[in-house]
Each structure stands twice: as structure tokens, then as C-alpha cells.
C-alpha positions as CSV (number, residue, x, y, z in Angstrom):
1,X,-12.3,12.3,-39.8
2,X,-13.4,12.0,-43.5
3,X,-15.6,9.2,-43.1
4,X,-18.0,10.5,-46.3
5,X,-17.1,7.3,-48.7
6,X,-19.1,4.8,-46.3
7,X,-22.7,5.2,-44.7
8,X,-22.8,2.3,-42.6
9,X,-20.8,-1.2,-41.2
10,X,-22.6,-4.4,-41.7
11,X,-21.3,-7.3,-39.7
12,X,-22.3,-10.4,-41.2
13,X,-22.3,-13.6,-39.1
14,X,-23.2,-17.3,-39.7
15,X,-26.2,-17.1,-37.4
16,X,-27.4,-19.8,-34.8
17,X,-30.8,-21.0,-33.2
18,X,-32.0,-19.6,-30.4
19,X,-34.6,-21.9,-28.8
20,X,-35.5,-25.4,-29.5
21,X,-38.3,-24.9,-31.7
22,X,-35.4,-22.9,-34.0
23,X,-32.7,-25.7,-34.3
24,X,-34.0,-27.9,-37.3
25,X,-35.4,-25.2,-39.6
26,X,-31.6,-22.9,-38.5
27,X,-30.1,-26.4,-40.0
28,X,-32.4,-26.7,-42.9
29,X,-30.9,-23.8,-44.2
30,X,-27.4,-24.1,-43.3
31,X,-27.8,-27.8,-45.5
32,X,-30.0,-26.3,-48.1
33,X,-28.8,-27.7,-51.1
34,X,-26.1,-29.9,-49.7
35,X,-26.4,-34.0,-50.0
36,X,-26.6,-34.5,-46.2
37,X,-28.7,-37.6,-44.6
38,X,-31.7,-36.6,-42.5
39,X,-30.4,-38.5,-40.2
40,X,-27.2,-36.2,-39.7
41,X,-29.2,-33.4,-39.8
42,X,-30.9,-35.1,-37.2
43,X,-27.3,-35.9,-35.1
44,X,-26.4,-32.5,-35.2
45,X,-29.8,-31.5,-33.9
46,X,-29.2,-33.3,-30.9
47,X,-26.0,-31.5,-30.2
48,X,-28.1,-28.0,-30.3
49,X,-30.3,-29.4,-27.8
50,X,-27.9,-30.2,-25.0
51,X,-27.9,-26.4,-24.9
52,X,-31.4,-26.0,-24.6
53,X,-31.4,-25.5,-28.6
54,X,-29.3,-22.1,-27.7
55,X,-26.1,-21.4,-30.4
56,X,-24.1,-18.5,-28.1
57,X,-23.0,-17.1,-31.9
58,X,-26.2,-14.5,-32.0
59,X,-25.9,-13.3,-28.4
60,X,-22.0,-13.0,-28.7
61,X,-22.6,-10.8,-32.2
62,X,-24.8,-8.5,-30.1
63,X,-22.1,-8.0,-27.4
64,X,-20.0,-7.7,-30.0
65,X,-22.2,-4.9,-31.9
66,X,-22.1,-3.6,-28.5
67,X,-18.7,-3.1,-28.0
68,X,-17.9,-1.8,-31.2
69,X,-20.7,0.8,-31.4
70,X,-18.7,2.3,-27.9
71,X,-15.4,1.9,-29.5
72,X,-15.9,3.8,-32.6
73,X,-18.0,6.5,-30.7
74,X,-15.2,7.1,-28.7
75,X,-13.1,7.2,-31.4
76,X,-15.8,9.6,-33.7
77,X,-16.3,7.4,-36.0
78,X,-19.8,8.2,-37.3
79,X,-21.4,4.9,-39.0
80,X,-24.3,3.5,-38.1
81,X,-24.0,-0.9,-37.2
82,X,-26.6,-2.9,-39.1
83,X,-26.2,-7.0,-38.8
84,X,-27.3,-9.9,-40.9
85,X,-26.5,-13.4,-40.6
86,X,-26.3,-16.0,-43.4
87,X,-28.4,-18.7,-41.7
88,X,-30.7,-17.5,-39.1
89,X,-32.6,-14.1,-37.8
90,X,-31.6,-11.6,-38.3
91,X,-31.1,-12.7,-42.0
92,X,-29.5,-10.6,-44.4
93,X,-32.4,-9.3,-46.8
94,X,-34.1,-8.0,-43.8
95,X,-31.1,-6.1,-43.1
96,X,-30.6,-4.9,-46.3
97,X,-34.2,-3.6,-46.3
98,X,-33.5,-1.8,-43.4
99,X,-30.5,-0.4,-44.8
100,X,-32.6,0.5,-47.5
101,X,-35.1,2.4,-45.3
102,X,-32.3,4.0,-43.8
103,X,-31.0,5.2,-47.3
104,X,-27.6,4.0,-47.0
105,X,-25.8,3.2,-49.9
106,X,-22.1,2.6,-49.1
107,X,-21.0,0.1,-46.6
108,X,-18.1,-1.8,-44.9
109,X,-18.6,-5.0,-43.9
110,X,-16.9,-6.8,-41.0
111,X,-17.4,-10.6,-41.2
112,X,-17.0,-12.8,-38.1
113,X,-14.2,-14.6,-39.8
114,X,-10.6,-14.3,-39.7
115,X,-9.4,-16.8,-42.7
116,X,-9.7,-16.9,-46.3
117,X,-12.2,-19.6,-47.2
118,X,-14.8,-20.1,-49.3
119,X,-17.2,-20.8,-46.4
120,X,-15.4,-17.8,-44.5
121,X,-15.0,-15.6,-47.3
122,X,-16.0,-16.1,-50.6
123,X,-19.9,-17.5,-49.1
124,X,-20.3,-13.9,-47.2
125,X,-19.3,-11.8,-50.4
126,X,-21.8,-14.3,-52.8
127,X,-24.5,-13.8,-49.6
128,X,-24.3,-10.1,-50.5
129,X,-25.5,-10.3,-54.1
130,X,-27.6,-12.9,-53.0
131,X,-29.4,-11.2,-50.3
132,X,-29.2,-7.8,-51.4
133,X,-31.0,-9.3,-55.1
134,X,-33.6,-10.7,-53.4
135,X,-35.1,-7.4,-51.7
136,X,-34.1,-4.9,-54.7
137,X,-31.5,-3.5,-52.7
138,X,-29.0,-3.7,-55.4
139,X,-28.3,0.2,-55.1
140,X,-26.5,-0.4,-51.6
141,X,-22.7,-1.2,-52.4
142,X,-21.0,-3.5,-49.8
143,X,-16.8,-3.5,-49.5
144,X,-16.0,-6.1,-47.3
145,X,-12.8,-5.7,-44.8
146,X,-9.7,-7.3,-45.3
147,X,-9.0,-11.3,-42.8
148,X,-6.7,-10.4,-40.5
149,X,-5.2,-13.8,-39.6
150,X,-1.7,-12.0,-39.0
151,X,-3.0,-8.9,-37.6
152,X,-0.6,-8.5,-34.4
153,X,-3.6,-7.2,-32.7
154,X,-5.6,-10.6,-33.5
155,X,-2.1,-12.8,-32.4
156,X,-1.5,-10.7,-29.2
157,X,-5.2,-11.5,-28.0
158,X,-5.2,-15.4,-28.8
159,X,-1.8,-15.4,-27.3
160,X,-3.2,-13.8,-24.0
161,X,-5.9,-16.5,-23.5
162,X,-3.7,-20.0,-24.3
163,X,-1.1,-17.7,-21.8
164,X,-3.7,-17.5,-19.1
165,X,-5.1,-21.5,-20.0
166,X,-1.7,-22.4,-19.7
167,X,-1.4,-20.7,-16.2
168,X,-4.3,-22.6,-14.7
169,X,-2.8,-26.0,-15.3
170,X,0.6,-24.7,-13.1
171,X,2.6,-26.3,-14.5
172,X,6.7,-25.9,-14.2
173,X,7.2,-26.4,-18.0
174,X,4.5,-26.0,-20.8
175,X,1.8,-28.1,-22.0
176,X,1.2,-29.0,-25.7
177,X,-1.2,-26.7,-27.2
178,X,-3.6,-28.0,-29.6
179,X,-4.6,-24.6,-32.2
180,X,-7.8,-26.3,-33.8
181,X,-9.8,-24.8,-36.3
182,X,-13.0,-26.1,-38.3
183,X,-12.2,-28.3,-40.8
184,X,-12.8,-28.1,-44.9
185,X,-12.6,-30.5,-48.0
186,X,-9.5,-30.9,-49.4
187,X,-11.0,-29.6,-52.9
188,X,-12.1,-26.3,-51.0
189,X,-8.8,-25.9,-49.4
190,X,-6.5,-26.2,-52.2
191,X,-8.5,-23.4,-53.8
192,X,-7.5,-20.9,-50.9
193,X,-5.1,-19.8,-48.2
194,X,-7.5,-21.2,-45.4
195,X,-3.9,-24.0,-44.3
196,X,-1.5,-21.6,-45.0
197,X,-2.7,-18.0,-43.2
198,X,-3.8,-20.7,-39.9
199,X,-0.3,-22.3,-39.9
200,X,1.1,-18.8,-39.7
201,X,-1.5,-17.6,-36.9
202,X,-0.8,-20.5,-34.9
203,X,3.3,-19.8,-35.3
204,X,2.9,-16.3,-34.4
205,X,0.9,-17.3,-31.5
206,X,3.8,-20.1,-30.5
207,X,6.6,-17.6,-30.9
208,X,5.3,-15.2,-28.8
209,X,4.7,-17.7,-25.9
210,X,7.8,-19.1,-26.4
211,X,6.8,-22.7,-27.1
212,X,9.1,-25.1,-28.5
213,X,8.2,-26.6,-31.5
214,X,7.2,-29.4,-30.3
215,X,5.3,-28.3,-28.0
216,X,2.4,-27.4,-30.4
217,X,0.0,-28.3,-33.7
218,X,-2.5,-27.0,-35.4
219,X,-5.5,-29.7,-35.8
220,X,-9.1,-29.5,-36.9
221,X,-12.8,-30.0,-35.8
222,X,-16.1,-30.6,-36.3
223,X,-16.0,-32.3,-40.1
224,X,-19.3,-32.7,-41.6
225,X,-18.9,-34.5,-44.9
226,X,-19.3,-38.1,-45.8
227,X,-16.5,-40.5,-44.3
228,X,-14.9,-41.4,-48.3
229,X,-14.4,-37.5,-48.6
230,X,-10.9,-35.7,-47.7
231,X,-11.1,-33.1,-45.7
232,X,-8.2,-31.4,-43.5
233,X,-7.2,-33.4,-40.6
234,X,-5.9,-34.9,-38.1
235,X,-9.0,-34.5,-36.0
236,X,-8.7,-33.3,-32.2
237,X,-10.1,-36.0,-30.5
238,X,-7.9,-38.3,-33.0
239,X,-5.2,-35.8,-32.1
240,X,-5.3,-36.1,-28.6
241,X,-5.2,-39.9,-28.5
242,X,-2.0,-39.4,-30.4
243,X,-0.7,-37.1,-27.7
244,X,-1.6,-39.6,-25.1
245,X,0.6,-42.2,-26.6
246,X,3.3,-40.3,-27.1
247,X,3.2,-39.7,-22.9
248,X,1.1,-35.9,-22.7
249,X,-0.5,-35.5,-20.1
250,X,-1.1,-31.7,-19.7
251,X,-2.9,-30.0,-22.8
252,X,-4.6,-26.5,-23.9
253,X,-7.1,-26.8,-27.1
254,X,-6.9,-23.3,-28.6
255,X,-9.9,-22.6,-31.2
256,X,-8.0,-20.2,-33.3
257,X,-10.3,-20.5,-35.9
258,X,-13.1,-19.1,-34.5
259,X,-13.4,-15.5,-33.2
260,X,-16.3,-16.3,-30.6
261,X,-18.1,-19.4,-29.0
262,X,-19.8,-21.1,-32.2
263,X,-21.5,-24.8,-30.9
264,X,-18.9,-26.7,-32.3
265,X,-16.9,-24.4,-30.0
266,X,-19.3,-25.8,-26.8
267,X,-19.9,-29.3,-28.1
268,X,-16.8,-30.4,-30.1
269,X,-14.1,-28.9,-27.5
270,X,-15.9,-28.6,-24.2
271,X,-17.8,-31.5,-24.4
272,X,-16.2,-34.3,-27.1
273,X,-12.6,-33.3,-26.4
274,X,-13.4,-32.5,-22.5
275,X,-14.6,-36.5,-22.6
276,X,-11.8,-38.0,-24.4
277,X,-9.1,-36.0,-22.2
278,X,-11.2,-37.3,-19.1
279,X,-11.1,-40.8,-20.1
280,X,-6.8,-40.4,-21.2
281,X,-6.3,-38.7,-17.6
282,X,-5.4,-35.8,-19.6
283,X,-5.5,-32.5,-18.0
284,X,-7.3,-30.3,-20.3
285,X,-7.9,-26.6,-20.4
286,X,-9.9,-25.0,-23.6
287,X,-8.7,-21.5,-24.3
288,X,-10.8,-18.6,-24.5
289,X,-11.8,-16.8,-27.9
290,X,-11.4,-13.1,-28.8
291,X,-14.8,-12.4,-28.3
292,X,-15.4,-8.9,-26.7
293,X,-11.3,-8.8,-25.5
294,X,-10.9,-5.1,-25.8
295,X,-7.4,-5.2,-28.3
296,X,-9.8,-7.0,-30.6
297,X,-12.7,-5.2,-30.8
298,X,-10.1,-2.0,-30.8
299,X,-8.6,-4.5,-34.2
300,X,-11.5,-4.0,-35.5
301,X,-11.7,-0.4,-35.7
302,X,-8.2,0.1,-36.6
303,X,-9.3,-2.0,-39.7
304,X,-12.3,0.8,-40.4
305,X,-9.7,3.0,-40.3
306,X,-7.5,1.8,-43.1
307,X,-10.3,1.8,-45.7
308,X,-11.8,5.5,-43.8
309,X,-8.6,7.1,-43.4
310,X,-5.7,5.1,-45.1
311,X,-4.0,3.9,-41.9
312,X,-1.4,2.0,-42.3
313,X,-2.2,-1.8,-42.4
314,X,-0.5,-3.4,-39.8
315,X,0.8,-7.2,-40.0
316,X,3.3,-9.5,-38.6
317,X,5.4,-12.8,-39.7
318,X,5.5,-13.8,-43.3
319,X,3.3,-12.0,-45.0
320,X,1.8,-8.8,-46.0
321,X,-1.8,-7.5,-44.8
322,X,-4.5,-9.1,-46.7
323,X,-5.6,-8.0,-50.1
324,X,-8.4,-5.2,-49.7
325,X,-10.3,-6.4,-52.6
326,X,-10.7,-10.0,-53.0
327,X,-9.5,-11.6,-56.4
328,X,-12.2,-12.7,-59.1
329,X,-10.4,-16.3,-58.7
330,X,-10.5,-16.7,-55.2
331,X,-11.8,-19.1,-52.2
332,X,-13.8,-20.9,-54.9
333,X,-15.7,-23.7,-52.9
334,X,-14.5,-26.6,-54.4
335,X,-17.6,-28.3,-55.3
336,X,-17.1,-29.2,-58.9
337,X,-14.1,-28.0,-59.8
């Protein structure tokens, strides 16, 4: 395999604390320069520390390093993994000065995200410069791969865990299944694809389980700006008071917006939804995320492979496979526009 024109895959992450003494300087910099009360700061803080101030992101990026190191291996794909997260250690300018040591100077980039938004997107492309600036590592080019929101491999895995969530309720005709991802301003989302590619994901994922249509939704989570702001709804927990009037009473929350455990993941679904279900007499079951699931990790290499060896993008539904090269114009944040 030709694999010459890249050095090296960076996965870049959001990062996450991983003691208590960690959780309000990881939050500091996740709100650095946002207008955010103390005292939310201070909220969310609280959430961290019902988990022993643990986020599960950092340790699921290693299994996930982990994986993928054996899956290209076995596949003789010869590039060395380096990681850097946005928020927390391992930050990326360390990573890019290791990079540096290492004398790499071409890399893919894999980021843990698999919509088009400015925060999933467009942030991890502007970390780059950032990051890579502030270490004089500007030498090191970085391409990053293609969101792969309609990816069947991506579909087929998300489908497999609401499948098996939906089997432990036993039920003799299906629950409603709640696809929830984490929600953006308004402003941010009309500048981006972020509604659109989930809609499709959560379609795919319906039509290949069979569900009627309606039998399912796609809902949001864990919104962070101030109340008078728009920002994509409805909310789950709003959501599932709405199911229980309309007479639900068996449900599966599927985070399809999130490719491993995040703590909104723990806290918003397993603990805030978990409660309101309880209280509605709702039988609730929160589906699993891709994580380490074998077809995704072997996703992920199959999208090394279209930028190493020109394999053929694969997609399903609507649309054609994601742009390569992300347009000037795109995912702009919103802020000010």
C-alpha cells in the first residue's frame, strides 16, 4: 500500500477531566471566552462530580487509539497514532510538538465527531492552526477526514445497539425511539448541515429497523446557553413528557450524536432522562454508542483508505459521501453573523 502522502493520524477529541481536582480548570477552558455565569460553570461542575470528577471521553479515546492501532496493523497500514484534545490533557500543542520530534509532516486527522458543525467541525480544523501556531509547528500539514453521518458502516452499528435496547424491553411491538443529539443555537445551525445530515442518520437508522414513522424523533440535549437564546429543540426530558401524554410507555433514547460516552451522555440520559422516565412509569432503555464496536472502528479505517488508496467512498440514503475538503464558507459558528 502506497501510504507515502501521510506520516501520521491524529485523532483529535474534545477532552474531559479526569479527577476532581481537574473538573473546573477542564471547564475554564471549554468557557474561555464565552459569557457564561460562574454560577453555571459552577452547576455543571457539580455534574462532573457525581462521577468522582471522571469524564469517560479520555479513557474511551484510548480504547479507541487502541483498537485502531490493531486494526490498521492488521490491515498494513503503516502510520503512526498521535492524539490531542481541544480542552484537556493531552492538549493539542503538546501533540504537535511531539509530532514535531517525531518529524512528521503530513497527517490525517480523524475527529471524534460524526456531523458537520461548527463545534464538531469547523472548531477542530481552527484548533489546528491554533495549536499547531502556538508551538511553531506550522511545517506539519493536517487533512482532516471526511463526517460520515451516512456511512452505512456508521448506520449499521447505531442500528445494532437501539436493535439490542429494543430487545431488553420484550416487547411484542416496538417502542418509540428517542435519536438525541447535543443541541446548537439556532444562528450556528443555520450556517451548517448539523439538522439535516442527523435527520438522515436517524432515518437510515429507522428504516433499517423497520420502525414506523411514528414510532421515532430525533430530539436534543444538554443546551447550555442563556434561556432568551434559540437553540435546536425539543429537549429529551421535555420530549419524553410529551410522549407520556400522548400514552408511551416503553422508550429507547439513542445518542446518535455522540460516537462514545461524553458526560452529557452519563448525566443528561442516564441520570436526567433515567429520573423523568422513573417518575412517568416509563420504561426506559439508553442505547449504547459506537465506541470500540468492531464495524466502526473497521469505518474508520476504510475512511484512511479513501484518502491513502482512493477507495471508493461508501454512503447510503440521500446523499453523497461528505466533501473531502471542507468549504472556505462552512460551519461558521454563528456568533456574530
Amino acid at each position: 500500500m502506497d501510504d507515502n502522502q501521510y506520516d501520521a493520524l491524529l485523532i483529535q477529541s474534545f477532552g474531559g477531566p479526569e479527577g476532581p481536582d481537574d473538573v473546573i480548570p477542564f471547564l475554564e477552558n471549554v468557557l474561555r471566552g464565552r459569557n457564561v455565569p460562574r454560577e453555571r460553570l459552577l452547576a455543571v461542575a457539580d455534574h462532573y462530580q457525581e462521577f468522582g470528577g471522571v469524564s469517560p471521553i479520555n479513557q474511551q479515546c484510548r480504547d479507541l487509539i487502541d483498537a485502531l492501532t490493531k486494526e490498521l496493523c492488521e490491515h498494513e497500514i503503516n502510520l503512526p497514532l498521535y492524539w490531542g484534545n481541544r480542552n484537556w490533557h493531552p492538549l493539542l500543542d503538546t501533540t504537535f510538538q511531539e509530532m514535531q520530534q517525531d518529524g512528521i509532516k503530513r497527517a490525517l486527522s480523524f475527529v471524534t465527531s460524526a456531523f458537520s458543525s461548527y463545534s464538531g467541525c469547523r472548531q477542530y480544523r481552527e484548533d489546528v492552526v491554533k495549536f499547531r501556531s502556538a508551538v511553531e509547528a506550522d511545517e506539519i500539514e493536517v487533512d482532516k477526514l471526511r463526517v460520515f453521518y451516512n456511512h452505512p458502516d456508521f448506520i449499521d452499528v447505531v442500528a445494532e445497539s437501539v436493535q439490542h435496547a429494543i430487545t431488553e424491553l420484550d416487547l411484542s411491538d416496538a417502542p418509540f425511539v428517542a435519536f438525541t443529539a447535543h443541541s446548537i443555537p439556532g444562528s450556528m445551525a443555520a450556517g451548517c448541515d448539523y439538522e439535516q445530515q442527523l435527520r438522515e442518520s436517524c432515518r437510515l437508522v429507522a428504516e433499517a429497523l423497520e420502525l414506523p414513522n411514528d414510532k421515532w424523533d430525533l430530539v436534543y440535549q444538554s443546551r447550555s446557553g442563556r434561556p432568551q437564546d434559540p437553540w435546536l429543540d425539543p429537549d429529551i426530558c421535555d420530549f419524553i413528557e410529551t410522549l407520556h401524554q400522548r400514552g408511551v410507555r416503553d422508550l429507547v433514547i439513542s445518542p446518535i450524536g455522540f460516537i462514545s460516552d461524553h458526560m452529557e451522555v452519563l448525566f443528561d440520559l442516564d441520570t436526567e432522562a433515567q429520573a423523568v422516565c422513573g417518575r412517568l412509569n416509563i420504561d426506559m432503555r439508553r442505547a449504547a454508542t459506537p465506541g470500540t464496536h468492531p464495524k466502526f472502528i473497521g469505518m474508520i479505517r476504510k475512511l484512511i483508505q479513501e484518502r491513502l488508496s482512493g477507495y471508493e467512498p461508501e454512503s447510503v440514503g440521500r446523499f453523497p459521501p461528505n466533501h473531502d475538503v471542507c468549504p472556505e464558507d462552512c460551519c461558521y459558528s454563528g456568533r456574530g453573523r
